[in-house]
Backbone bond lengths (Angstrom), bond angles and torsions (degrees), N, CA, C in turn:
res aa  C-N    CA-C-N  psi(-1)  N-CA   C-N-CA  omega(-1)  CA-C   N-CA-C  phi
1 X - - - 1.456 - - 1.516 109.59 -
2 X 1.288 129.89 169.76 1.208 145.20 -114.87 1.841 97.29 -149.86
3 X 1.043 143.05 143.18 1.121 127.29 168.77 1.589 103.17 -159.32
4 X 1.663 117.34 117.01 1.717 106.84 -177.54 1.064 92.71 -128.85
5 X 1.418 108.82 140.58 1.709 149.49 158.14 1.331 94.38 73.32
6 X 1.475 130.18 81.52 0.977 133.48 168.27 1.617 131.10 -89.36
7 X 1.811 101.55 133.82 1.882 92.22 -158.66 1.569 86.58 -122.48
8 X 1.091 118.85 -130.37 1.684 97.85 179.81 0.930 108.79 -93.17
9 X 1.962 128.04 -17.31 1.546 96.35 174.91 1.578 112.67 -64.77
10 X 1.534 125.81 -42.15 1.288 135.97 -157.68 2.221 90.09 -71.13
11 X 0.897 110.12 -39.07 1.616 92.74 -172.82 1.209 101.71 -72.21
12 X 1.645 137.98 -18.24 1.306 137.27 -157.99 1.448 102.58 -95.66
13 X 1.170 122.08 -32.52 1.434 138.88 154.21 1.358 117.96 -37.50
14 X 1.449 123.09 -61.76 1.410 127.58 -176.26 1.565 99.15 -82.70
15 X 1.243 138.44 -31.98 1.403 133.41 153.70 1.560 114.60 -32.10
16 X 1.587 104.09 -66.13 1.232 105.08 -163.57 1.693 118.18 -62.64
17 X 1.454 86.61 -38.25 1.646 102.12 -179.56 1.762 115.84 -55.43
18 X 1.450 95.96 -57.91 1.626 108.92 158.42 1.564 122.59 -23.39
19 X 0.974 107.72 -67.30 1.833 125.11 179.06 1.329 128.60 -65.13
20 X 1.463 104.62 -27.72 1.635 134.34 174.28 1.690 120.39 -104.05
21 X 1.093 96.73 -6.99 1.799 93.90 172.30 1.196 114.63 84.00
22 X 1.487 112.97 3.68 1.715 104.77 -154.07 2.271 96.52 -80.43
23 X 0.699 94.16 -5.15 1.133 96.50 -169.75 2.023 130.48 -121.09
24 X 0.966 126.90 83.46 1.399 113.22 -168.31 1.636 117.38 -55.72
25 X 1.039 130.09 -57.53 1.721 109.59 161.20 1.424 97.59 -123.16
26 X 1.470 96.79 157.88 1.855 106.31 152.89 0.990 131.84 -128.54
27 X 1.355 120.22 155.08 1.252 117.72 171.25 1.782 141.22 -155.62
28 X 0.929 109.20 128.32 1.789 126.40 -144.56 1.391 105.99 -85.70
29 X 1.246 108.76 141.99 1.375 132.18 -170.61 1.587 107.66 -118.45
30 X 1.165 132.18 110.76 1.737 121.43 179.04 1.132 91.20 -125.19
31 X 1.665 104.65 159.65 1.344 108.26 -177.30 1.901 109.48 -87.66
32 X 1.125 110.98 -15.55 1.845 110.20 -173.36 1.484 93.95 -95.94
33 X 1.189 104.28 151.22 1.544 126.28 170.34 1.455 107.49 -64.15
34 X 1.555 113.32 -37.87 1.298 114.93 -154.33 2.028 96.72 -75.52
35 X 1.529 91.56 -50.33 1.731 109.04 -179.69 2.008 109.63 -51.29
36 X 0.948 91.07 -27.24 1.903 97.25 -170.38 1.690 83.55 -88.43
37 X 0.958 150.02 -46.72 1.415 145.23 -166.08 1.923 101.98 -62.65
38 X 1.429 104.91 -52.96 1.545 99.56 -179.65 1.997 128.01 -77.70
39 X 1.603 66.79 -1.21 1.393 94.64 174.73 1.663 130.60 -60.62
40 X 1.562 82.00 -35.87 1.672 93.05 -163.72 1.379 96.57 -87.03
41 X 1.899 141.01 -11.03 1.258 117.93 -173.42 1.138 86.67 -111.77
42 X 1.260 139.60 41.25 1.597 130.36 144.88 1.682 111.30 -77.47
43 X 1.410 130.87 122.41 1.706 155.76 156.68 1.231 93.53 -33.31
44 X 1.575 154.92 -47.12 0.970 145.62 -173.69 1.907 131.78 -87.23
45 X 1.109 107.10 16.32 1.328 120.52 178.66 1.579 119.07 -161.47
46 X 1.641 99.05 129.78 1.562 113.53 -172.66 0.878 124.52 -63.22
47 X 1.749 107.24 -22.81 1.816 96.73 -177.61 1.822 95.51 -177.76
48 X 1.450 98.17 147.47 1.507 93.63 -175.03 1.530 106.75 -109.23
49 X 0.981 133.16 142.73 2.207 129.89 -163.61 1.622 89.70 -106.22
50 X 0.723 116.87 152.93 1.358 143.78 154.94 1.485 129.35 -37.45
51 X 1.697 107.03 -65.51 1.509 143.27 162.40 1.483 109.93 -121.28
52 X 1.380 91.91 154.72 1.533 115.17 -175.08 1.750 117.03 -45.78
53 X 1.241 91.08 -34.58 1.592 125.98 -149.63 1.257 85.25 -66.41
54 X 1.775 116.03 -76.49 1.040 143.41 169.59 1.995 117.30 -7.09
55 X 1.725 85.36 -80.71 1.274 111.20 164.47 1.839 116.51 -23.32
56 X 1.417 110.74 -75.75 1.154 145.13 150.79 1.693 126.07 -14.04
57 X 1.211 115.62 -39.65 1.294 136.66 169.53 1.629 102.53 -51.76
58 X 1.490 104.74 146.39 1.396 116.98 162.84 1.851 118.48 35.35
59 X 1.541 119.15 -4.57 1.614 118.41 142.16 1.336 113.41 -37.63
60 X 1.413 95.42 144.57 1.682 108.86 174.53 1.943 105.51 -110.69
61 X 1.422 98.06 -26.10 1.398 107.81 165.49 1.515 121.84 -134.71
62 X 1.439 124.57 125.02 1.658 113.31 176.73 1.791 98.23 -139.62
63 X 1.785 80.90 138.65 1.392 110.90 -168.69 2.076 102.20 -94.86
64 X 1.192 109.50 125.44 1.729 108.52 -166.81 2.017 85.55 -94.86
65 X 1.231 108.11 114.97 1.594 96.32 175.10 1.112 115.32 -131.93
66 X 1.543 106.10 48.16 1.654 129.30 169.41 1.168 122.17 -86.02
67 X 1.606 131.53 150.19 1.448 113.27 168.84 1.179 138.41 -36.00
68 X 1.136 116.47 151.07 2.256 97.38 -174.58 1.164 100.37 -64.94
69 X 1.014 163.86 -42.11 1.632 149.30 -161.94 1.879 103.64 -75.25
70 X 1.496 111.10 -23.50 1.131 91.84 172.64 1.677 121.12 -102.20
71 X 1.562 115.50 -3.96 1.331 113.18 -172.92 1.466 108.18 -60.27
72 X 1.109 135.49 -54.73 1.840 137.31 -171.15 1.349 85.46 -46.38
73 X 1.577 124.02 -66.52 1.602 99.62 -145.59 2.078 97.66 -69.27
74 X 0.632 109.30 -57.48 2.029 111.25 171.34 1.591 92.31 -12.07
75 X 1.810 123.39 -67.38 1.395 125.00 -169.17 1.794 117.19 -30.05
76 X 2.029 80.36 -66.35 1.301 94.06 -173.78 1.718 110.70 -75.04
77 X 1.221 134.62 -1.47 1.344 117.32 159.33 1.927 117.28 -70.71
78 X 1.920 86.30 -50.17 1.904 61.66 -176.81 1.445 123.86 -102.74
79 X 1.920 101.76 22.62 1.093 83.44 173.94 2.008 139.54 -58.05
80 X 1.319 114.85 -18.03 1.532 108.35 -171.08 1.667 107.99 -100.73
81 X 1.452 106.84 27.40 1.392 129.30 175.94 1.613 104.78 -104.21
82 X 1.260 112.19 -54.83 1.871 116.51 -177.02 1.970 99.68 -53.69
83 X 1.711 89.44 144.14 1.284 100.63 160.10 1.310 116.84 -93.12
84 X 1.250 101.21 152.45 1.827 139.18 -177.54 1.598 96.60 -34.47
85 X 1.726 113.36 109.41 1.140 130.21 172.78 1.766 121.07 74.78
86 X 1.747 102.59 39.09 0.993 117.72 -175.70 1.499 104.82 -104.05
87 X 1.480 99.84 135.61 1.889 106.54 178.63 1.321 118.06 -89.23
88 X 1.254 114.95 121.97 1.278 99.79 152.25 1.809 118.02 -125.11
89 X 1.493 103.21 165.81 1.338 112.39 -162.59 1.595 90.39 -130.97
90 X 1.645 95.26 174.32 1.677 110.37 174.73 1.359 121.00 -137.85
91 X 1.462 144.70 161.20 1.458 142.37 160.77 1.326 133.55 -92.08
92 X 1.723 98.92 -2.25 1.557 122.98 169.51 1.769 124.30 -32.97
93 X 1.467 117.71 116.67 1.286 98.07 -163.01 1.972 100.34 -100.88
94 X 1.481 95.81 38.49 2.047 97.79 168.22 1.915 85.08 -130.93
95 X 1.103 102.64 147.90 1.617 101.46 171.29 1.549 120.05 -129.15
96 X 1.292 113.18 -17.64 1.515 118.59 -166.13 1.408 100.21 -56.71
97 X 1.449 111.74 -66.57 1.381 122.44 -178.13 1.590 117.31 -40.85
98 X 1.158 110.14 -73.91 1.673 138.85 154.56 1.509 102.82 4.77
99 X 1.867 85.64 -85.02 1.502 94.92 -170.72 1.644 122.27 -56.36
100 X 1.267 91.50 -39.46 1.563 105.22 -166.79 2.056 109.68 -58.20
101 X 1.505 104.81 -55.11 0.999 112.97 178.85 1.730 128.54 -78.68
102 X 1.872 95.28 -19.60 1.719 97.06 169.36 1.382 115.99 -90.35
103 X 1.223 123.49 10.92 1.538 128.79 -178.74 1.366 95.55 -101.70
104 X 1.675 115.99 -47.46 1.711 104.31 174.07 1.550 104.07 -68.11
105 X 1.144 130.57 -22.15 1.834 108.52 -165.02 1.652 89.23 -70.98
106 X 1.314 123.41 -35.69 1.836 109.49 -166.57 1.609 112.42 -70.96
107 X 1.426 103.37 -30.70 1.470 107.72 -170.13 1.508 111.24 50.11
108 X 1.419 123.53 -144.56 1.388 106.99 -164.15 1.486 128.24 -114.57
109 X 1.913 99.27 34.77 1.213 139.51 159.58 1.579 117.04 -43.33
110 X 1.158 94.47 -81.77 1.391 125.58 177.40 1.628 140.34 -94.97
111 X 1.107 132.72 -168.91 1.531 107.27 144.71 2.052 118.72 -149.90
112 X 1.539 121.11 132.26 1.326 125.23 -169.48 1.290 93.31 -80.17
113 X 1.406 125.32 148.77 1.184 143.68 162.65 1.918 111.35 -129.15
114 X 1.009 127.03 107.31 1.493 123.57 177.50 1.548 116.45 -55.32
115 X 1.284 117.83 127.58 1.579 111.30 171.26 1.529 98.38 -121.60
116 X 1.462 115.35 174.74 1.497 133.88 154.70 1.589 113.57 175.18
117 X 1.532 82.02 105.59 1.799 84.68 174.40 1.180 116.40 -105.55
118 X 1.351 108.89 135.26 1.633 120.59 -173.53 1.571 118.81 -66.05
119 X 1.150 102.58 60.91 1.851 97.54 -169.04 1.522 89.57 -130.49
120 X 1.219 141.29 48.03 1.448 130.73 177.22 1.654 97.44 -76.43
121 X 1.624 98.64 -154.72 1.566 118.67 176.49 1.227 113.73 -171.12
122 X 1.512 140.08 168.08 1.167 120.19 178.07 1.733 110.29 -95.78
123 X 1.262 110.57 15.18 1.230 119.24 167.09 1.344 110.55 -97.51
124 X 1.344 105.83 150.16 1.925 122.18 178.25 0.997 103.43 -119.34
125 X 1.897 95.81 176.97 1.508 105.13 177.21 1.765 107.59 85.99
126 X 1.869 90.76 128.98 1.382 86.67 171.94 1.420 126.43 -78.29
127 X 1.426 136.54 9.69 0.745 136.51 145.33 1.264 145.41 -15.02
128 X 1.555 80.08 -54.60 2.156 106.80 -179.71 1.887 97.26 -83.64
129 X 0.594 145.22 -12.35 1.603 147.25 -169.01 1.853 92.90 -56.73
130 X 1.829 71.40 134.48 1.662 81.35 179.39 1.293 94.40 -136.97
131 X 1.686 133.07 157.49 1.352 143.68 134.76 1.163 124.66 -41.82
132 X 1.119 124.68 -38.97 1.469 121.59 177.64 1.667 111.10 -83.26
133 X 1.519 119.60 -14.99 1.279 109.25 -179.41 1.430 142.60 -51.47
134 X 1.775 113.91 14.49 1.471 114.09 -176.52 1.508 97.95 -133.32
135 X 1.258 107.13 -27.58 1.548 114.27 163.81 1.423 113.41 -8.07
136 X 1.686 124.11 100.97 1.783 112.45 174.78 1.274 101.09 74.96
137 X 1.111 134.71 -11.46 1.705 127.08 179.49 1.795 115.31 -86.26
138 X 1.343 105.95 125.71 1.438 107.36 170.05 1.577 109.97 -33.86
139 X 1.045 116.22 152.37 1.925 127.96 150.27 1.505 105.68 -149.96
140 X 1.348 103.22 116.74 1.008 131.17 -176.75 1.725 102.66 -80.20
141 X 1.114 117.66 130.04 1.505 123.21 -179.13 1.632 106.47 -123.35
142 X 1.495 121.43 148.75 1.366 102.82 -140.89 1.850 86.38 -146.89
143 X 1.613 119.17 72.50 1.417 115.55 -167.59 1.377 96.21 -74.82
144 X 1.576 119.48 164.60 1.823 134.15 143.46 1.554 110.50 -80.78
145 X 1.423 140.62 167.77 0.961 129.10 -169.93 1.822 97.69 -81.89
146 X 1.277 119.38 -32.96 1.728 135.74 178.99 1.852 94.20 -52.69
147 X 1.348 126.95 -28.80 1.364 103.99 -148.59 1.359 102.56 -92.93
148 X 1.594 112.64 156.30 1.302 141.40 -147.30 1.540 95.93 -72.00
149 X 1.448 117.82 129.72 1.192 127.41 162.66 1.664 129.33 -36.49
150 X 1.066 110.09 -69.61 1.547 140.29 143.15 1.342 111.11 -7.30
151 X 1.255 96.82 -75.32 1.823 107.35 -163.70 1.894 92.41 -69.63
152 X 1.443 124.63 -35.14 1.140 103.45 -151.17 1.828 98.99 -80.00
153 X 1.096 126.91 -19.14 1.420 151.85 178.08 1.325 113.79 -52.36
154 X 1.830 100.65 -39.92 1.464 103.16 -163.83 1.550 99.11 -97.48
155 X 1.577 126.12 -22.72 1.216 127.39 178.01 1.426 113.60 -71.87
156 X 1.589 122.13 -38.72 1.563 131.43 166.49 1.574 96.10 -59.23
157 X 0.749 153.33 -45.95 1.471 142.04 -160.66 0.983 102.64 -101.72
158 X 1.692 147.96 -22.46 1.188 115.51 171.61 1.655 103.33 -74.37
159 X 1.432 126.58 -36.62 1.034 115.44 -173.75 1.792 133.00 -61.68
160 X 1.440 99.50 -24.13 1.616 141.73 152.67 2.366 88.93 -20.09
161 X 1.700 81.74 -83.06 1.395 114.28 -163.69 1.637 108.69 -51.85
162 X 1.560 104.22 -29.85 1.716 102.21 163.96 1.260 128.41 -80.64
163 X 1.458 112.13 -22.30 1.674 120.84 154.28 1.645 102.51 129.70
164 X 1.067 118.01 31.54 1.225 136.94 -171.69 0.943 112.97 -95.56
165 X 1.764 135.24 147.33 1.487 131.37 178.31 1.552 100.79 -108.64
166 X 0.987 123.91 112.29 1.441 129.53 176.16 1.271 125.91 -67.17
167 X 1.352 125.51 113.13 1.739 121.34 172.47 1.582 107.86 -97.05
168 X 0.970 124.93 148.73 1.474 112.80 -174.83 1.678 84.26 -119.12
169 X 1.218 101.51 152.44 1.870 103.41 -177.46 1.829 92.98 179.28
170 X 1.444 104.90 160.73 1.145 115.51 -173.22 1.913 109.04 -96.10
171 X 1.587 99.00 137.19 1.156 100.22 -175.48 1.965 131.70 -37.17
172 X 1.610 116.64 -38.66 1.186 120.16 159.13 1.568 130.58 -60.40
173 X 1.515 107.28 -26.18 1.236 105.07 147.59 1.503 144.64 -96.10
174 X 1.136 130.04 1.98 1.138 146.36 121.37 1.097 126.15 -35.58
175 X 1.218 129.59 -39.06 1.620 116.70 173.10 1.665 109.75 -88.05
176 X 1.460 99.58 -21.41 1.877 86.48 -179.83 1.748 96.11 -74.06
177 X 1.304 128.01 -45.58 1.430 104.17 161.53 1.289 146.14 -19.10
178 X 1.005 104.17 -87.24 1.765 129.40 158.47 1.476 108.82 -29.24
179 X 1.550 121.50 -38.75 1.073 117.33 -159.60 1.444 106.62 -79.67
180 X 1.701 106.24 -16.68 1.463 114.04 -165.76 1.659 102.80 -102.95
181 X 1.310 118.10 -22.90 1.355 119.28 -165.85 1.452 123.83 -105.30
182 X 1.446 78.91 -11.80 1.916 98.33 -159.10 1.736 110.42 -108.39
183 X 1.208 96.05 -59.08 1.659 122.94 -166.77 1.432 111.68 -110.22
184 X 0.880 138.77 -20.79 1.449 142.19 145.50 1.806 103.44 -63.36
185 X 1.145 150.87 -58.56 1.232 138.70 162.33 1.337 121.39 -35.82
186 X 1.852 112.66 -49.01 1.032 107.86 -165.65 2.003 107.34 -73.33
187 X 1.449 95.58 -47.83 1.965 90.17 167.15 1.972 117.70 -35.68
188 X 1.132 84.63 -49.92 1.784 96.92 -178.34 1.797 97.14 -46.82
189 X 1.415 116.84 -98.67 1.356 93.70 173.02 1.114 140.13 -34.86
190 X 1.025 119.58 -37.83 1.412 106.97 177.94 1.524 123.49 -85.20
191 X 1.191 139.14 -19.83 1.374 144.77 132.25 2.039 107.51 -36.86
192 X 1.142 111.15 -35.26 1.288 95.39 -176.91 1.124 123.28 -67.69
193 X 1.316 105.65 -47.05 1.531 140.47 176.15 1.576 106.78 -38.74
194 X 1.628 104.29 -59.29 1.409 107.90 -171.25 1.506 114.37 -91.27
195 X 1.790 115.78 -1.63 1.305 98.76 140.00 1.128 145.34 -72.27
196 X 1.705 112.91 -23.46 1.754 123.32 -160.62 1.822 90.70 -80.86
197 X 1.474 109.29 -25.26 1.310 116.07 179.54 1.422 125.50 -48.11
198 X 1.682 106.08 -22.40 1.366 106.84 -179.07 1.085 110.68 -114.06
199 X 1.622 127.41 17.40 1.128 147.05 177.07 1.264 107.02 -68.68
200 X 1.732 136.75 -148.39 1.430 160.78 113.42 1.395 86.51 -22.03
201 X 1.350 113.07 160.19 1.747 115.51 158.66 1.351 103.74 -132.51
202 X 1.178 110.83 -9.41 1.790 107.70 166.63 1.319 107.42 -86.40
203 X 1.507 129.37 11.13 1.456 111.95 152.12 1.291 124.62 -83.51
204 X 0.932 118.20 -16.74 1.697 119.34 179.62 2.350 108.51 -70.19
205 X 1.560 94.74 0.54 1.196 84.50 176.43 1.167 110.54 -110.15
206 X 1.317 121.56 21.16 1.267 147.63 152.81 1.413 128.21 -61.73
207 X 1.581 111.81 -48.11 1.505 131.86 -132.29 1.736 104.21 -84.82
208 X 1.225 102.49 117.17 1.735 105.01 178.60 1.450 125.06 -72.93
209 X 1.028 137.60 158.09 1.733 134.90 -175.89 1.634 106.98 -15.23
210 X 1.327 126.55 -43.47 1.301 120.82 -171.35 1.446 139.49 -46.27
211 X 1.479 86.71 -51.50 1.855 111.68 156.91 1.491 116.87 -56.84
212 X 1.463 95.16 -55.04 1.490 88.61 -178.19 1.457 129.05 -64.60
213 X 1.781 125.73 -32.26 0.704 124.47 179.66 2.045 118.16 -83.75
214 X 1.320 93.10 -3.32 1.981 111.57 -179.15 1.180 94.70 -73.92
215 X 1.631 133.88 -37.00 1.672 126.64 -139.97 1.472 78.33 -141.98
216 X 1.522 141.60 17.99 1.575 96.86 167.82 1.480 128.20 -82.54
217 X 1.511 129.34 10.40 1.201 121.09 155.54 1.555 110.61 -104.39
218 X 1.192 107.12 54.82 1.401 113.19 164.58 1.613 110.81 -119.24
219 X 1.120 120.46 14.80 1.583 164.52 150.54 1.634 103.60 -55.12
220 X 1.304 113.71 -51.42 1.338 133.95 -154.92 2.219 95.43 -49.56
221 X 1.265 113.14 171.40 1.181 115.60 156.15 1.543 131.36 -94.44
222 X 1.331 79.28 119.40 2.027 99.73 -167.41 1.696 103.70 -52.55
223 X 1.261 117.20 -21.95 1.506 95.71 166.72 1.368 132.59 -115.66
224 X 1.397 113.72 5.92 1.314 116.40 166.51 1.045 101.47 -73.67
225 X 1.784 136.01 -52.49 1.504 137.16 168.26 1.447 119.05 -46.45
226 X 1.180 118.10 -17.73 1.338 111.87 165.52 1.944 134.22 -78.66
227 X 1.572 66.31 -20.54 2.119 74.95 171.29 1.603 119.76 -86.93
228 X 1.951 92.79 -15.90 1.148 92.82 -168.36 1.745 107.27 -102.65
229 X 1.112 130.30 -16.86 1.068 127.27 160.17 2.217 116.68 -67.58
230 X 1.105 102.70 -23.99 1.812 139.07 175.71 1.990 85.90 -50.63
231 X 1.314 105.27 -56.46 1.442 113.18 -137.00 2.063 96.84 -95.57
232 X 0.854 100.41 -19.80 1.581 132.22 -174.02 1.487 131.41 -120.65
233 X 1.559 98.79 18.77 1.788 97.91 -158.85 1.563 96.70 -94.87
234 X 0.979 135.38 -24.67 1.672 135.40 164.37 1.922 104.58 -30.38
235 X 1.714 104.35 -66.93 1.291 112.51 -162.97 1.396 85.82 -70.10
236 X 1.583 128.05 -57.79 1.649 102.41 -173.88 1.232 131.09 -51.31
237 X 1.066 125.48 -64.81 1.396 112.53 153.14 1.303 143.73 -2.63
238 X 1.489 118.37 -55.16 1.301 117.89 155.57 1.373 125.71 -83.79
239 X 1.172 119.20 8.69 1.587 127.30 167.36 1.663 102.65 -95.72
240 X 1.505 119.29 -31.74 1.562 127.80 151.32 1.255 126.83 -1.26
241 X 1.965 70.66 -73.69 2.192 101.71 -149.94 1.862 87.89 -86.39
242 X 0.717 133.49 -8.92 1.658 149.96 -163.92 1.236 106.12 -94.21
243 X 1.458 129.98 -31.58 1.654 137.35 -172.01 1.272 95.34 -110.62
244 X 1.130 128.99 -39.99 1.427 131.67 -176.95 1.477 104.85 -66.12
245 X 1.157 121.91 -38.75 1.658 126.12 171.98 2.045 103.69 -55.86
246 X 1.169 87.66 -50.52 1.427 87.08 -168.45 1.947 112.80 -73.56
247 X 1.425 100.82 -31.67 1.550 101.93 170.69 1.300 97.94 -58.06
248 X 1.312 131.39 -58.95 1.595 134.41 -151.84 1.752 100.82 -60.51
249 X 1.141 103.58 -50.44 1.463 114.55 170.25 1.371 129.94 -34.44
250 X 1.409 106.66 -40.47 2.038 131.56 168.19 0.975 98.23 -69.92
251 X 1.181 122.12 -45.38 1.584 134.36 -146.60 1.720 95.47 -69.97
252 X 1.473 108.57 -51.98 1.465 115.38 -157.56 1.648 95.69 -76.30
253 X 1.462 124.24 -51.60 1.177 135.53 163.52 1.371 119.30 -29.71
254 X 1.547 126.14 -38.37 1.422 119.28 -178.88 1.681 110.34 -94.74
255 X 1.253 103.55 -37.37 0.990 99.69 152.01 1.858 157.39 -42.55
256 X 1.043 80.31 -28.94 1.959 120.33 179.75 1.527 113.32 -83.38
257 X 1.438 101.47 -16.97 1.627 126.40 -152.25 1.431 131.21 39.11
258 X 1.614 89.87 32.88 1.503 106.47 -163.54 1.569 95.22 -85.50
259 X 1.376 99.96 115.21 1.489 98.64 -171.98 1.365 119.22 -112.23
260 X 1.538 101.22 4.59 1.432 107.56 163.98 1.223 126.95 -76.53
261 X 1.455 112.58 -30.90 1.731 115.28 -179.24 1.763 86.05 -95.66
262 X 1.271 135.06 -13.50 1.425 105.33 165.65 1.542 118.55 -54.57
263 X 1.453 82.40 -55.62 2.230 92.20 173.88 1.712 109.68 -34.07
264 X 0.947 98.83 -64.77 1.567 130.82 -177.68 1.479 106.31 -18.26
265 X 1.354 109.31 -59.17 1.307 131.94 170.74 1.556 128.82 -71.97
266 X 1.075 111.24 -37.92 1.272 141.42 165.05 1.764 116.48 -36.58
267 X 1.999 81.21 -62.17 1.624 87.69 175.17 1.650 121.32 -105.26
268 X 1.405 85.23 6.67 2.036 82.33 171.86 2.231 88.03 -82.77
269 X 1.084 104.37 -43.58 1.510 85.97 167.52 1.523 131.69 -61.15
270 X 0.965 115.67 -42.06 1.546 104.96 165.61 1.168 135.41 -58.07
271 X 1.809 115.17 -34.78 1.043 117.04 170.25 1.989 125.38 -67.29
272 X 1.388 87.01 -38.98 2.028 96.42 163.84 1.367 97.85 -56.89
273 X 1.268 145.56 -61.03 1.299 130.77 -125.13 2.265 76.29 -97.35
274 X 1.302 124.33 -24.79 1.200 113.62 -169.27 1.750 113.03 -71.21
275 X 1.675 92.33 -22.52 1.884 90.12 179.04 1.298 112.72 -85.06
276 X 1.618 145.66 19.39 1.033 132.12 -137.06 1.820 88.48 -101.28
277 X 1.284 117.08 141.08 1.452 106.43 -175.13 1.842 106.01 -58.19
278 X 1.025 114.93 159.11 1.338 131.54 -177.14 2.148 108.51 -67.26
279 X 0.956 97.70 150.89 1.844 93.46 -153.63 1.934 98.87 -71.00
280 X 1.014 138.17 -171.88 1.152 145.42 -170.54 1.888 103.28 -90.00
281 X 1.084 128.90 149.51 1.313 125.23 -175.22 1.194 101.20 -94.19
């Protein structure tokens, strides 16, 4: 298997694969000279290529684990490099686009299968790559109705084999998900962040677990989140105007001193946040 531009999901990938068998050799493609150099004394990968292209050659499976704005063009570079009935998949957490346009770059070369497993962090860098990072974690798999039986089988099961629970769902619905669970949180912190910012700033040396745990992916990198909200901002947006209804709603409620539908709210939140499955061990 095949692995390009790997950050921690893509190093956590060849980790996981490594440890689990899913893979007989690998080998990594980065885009810096400097990153492909530290590359090669990592235990978990057979060989590091030069170019993508390279990389890309003679895989039976390759994982694209570039930012979403850059996975399509990665497709269409190696696509006329992959052999005849070769899959490739992605970790991109927008898919409409993705899917839509990396299934046309292979045409009927190859075959795209959409992935995204919910195991990020607000830390980067393959550095942080762990084996256990999909362990109990959703992966969202993201077929077209055109895409190959086969390929989609072998992408659910390798991900199976990394410890992942697979949802299979279609790329347009997948992003109204994400948009509500994923990326709508992450704006929230980070809008918070850069309000308290214009606050006092010696209050934040105040702030007890609460803060910290409201905004810790506001940590995240401000420009990978920017391609990805870029790529997905339709569904955010209406996950937006949708929270904003419901803030306004508190808003009018506390105001009102109606403190019964404050409660109200209070504990329809506690009770959501009380079913949430228990975190991965």
């Amino acid at each position: 298997m095949t692995i390009l531009a790997p950050g921690l999901l893509g190093a956590s990938v060849a980790r996981a694969a490594r440890e689990h068998g899913a893979a007989r050799r690998i080998v990594i493609w980065a885009r810096r000279p400097e990153t492909r150099l530290a590359l090669r004394d990592q235990p978990w990968c057979n060989a590091v290529a030069d170019t993508a292209t390279e990389a890309a050659r003679e895989a039976s499976l390759v994982v694209v684990a570039a930012p979403v704005d850059q996975i399509v063009p990665l497709v269409r570079q190696i696509a006329p490099a992959l052999s005849p009935g070769a899959i490739v998949t992605d970790v991109g957490s927008v898919k409409g686009e993705i899917v839509r346009f990396g299934t046309a770059a292979l045409e009927s070369r190859a075959h795209f299968v959409g992935s995204h497993p919910m195991a990020g962090s607000e830390k980067t860098g393959w550095e942080h790559g762990s084996a256990r990072l999909f362990v109990h974690r959703t992966c969202f798999v993201t077929p077209r109705p055109e895409t190959d039986a086969r390929a989609l089988e072998t992408v659910a099961a390798f991900w199976q084999t990394l410890g992942a629970e697979v949802v299979t769902v279609g790329a347009d619905a997948h992003d109204e998900i994400v948009a509500h669970i994923s990326h709508l949180p992450q704006v929230l912190a980070s809008t918070l962040c850069s309000f308290l910012a214009q606050k006092n700033l010696g209050w934040r040396n105040h702030a007890g677990g609460g803060l910290r745990d409201t905004t810790r992916i506001a940590g995240s990198d401000p420009h990978l989140w920017r391609t990805i909200l870029e790529q997905n901002r339709d569904e955010v947006l209406r996950a937006l105007r949708q929270y904003q209804d419901e803030l306004h709603a508190f808003q009018v409620a506390l105001a009102n001193r109606d403190y019964v539908e404050v409660t109200a709210r209070l504990e329809r939140g506690r009770a959501y946040r009380a079913q949430f499955r228990p975190p991965p061990p």
